[in-house]
C-alpha distance (Angstrom), angle and dihedral (degrees) to the residues before:
residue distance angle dihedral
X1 . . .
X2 4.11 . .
X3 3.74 113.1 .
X4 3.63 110.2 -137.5
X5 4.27 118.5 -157.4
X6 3.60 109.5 -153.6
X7 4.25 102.1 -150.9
X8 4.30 112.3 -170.7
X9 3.48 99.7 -149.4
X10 4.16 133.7 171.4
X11 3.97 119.2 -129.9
X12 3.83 97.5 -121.7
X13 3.83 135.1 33.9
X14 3.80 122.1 -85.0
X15 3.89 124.3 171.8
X16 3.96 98.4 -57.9
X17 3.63 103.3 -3.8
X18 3.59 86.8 95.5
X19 3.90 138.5 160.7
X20 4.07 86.0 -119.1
X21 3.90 90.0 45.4
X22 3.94 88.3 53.5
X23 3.57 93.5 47.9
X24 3.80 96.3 52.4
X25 3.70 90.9 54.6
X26 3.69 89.2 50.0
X27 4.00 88.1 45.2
X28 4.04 83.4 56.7
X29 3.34 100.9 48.4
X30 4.06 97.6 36.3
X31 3.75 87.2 -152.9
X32 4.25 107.5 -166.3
X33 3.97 92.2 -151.8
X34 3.21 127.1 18.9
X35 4.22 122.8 -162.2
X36 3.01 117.6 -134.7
X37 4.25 136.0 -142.9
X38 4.08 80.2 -121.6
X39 4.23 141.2 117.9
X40 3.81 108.6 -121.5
X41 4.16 88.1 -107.3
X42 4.06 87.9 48.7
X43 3.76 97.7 62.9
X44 3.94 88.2 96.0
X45 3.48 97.8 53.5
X46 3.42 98.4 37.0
X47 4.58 80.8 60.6
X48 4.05 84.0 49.9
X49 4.06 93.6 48.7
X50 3.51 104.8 -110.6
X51 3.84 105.9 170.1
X52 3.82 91.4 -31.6
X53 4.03 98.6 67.8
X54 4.22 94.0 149.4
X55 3.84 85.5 56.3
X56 3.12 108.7 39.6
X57 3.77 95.7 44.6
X58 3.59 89.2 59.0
X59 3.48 93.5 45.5
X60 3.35 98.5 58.4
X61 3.87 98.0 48.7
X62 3.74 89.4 50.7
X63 3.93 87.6 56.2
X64 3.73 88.8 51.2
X65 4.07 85.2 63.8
X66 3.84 105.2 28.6
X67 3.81 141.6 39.5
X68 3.95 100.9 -114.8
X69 3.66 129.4 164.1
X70 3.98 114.8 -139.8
X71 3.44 113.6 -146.7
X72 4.19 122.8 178.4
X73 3.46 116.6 -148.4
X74 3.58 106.3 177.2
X75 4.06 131.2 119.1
X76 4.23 104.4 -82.0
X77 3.86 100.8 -126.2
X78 3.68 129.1 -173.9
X79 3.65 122.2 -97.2
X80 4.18 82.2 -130.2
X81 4.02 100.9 41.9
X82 4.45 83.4 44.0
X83 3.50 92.3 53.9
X84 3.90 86.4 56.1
X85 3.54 95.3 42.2
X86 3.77 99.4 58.8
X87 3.75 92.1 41.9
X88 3.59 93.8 60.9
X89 3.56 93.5 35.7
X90 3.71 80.3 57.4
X91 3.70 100.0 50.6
X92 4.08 86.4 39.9
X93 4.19 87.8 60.5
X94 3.45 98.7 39.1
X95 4.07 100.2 52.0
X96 3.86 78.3 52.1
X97 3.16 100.1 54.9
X98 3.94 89.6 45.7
X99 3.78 82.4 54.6
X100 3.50 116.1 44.4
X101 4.21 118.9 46.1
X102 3.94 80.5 -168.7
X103 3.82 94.7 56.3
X104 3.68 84.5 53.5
X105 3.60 98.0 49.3
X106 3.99 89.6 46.1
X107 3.99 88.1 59.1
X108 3.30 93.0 45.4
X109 3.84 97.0 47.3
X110 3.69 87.9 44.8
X111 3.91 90.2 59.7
X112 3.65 101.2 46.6
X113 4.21 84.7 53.7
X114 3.75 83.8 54.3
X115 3.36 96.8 49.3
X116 3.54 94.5 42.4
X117 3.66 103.7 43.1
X118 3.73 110.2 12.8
X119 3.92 129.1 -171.1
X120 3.95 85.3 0.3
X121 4.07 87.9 61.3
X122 4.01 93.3 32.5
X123 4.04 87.9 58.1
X124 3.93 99.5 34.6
X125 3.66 120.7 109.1
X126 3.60 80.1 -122.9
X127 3.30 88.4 62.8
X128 3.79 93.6 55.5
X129 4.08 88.2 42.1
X130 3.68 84.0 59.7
X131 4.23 99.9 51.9
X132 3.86 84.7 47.3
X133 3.93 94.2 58.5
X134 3.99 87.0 43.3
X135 4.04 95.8 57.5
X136 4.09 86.6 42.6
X137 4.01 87.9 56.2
X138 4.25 88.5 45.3
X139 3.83 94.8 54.2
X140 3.51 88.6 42.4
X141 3.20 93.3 58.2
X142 3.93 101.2 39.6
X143 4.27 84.7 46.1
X144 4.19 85.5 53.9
X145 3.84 86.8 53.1
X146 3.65 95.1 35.6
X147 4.09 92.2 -166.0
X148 3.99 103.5 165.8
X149 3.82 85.2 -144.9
X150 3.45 95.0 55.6
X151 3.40 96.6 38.2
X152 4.07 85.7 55.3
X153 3.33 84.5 46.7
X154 3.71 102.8 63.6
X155 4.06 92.5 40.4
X156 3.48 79.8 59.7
X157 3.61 93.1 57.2
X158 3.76 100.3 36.4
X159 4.28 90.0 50.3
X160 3.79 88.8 39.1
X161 3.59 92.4 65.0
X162 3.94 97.2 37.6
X163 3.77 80.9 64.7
X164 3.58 94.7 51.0
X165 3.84 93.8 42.3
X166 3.84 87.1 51.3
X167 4.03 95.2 46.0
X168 3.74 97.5 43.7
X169 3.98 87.4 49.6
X170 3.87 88.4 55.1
X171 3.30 101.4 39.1
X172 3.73 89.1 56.4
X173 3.95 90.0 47.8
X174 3.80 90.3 52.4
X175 4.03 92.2 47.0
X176 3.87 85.0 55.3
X177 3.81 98.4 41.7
X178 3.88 80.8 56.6
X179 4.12 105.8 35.5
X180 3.63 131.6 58.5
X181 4.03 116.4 -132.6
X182 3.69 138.7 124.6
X183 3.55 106.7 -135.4
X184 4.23 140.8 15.7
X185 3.46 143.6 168.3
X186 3.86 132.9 -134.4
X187 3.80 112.6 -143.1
X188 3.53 104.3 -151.7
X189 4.11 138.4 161.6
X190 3.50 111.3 -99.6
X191 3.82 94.7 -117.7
X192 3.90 87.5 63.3
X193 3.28 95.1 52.7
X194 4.04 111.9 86.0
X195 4.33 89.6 38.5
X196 3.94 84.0 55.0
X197 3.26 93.5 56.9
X198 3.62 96.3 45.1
X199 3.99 84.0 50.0
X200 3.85 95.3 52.2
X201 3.76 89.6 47.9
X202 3.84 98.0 47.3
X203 3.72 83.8 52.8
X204 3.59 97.5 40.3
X205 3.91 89.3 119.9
X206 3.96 96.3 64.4
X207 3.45 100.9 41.2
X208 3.92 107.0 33.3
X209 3.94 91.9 98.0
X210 3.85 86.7 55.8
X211 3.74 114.5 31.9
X212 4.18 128.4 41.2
X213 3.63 94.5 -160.2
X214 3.92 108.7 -150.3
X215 4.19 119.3 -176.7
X216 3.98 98.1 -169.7
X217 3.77 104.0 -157.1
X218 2.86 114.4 149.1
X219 4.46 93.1 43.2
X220 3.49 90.7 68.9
């Protein structure tokens, strides 16, 4: 059986949520793959830092050391339909913010943890506490406003990433039905994080002769 650590991480530096903080974790756990938050045609800028520089940093200074296999597991999404995706997701998170003074002051408490605490905070069930009470104060705003475009918008966002939660969960089920290793790590925005979990859990059954799930909290 592969055991599989599942690491929340954010894309760029902040106080302690460092590329040197990442790569001591990875230095404890001596992962021999490590799955990435990445499409299959991403995986080579993801190792040049393109929109994930914490990650990739550390991910390429680990490689310097160790033999690891990188392996992305994320949804492959046309350079076209992307493009549309983060502009809406953009326009989505910005009439929020307009909105909702406590979406704004979630963000912005969420950042000084971050800073403050790092991966300790990032992969705390305070952590996960946290993302819940931010998505509670975006649908209250959008359900205030009660725009059916915006509304579409955001069930677009929340069903976009169930799919890529599910998919990157599989594909990193099927990699280990196929590969032999003893232990990886699954480098994965902090927001993911807690609904992962709940996902590997609820699915415990299928993949529990493949996969040891670990969530190392409280080693970071």
């Amino acid at each position: 059986m592969k055991r599989v650590s599942l690491v929340g991480t954010v894309h760029e530096e902040m106080g302690l949520a460092s590329a040197s903080a990442l790569l001591a974790i990875l230095e404890r756990i001596k992962p021999e793959v490590l799955f990435l938050e990445a499409p299959p045609e991403a995986s080579g800028d993801y190792l040049n830092a393109t929109g994930k520089e914490l990650e990739s940093a550390a991910v390429s200074r680990y490689r310097e050391i160790h033999h690891v296999d990188l392996v992305p597991v994320d949804l492959p999404i046309p350079d076209a339909e992307l493009f549309q995706f983060l502009g809406n997701n953009k326009y989505l998170f910005k009439t929020i913010e307009r909105r909702s003074p406590e979406y704004c002051r979630l963000m912005d408490e969420y950042s000084q943890e971050v800073r403050a605490h790092g991966f300790a905070y990032l992969n705390s069930e305070r952590c996960s506490t946290h993302w819940s009470k931010v998505r509670e104060a975006a649908l209250a705003a959008i359900e205030e406003l009660a725009y059916p475009s915006l509304t579409e918008l955001y069930e677009l966002w929340i069903g976009t990433n169930e799919h890529r939660e599910k998919h990157m969960l599989k594909s990193i089920d099927d990699y280990c039905r196929k590969t032999t290793f003893s232990d990886g790590v699954f480098l994965v925005g902090a927001a993911h994080r807690q609904s992962l979990i709940d996902k590997s859990r609820e699915q415990r059954g299928a993949y529990s002769s493949t996969i040891q799930w670990d969530f190392p909290a409280s080693r970071m």
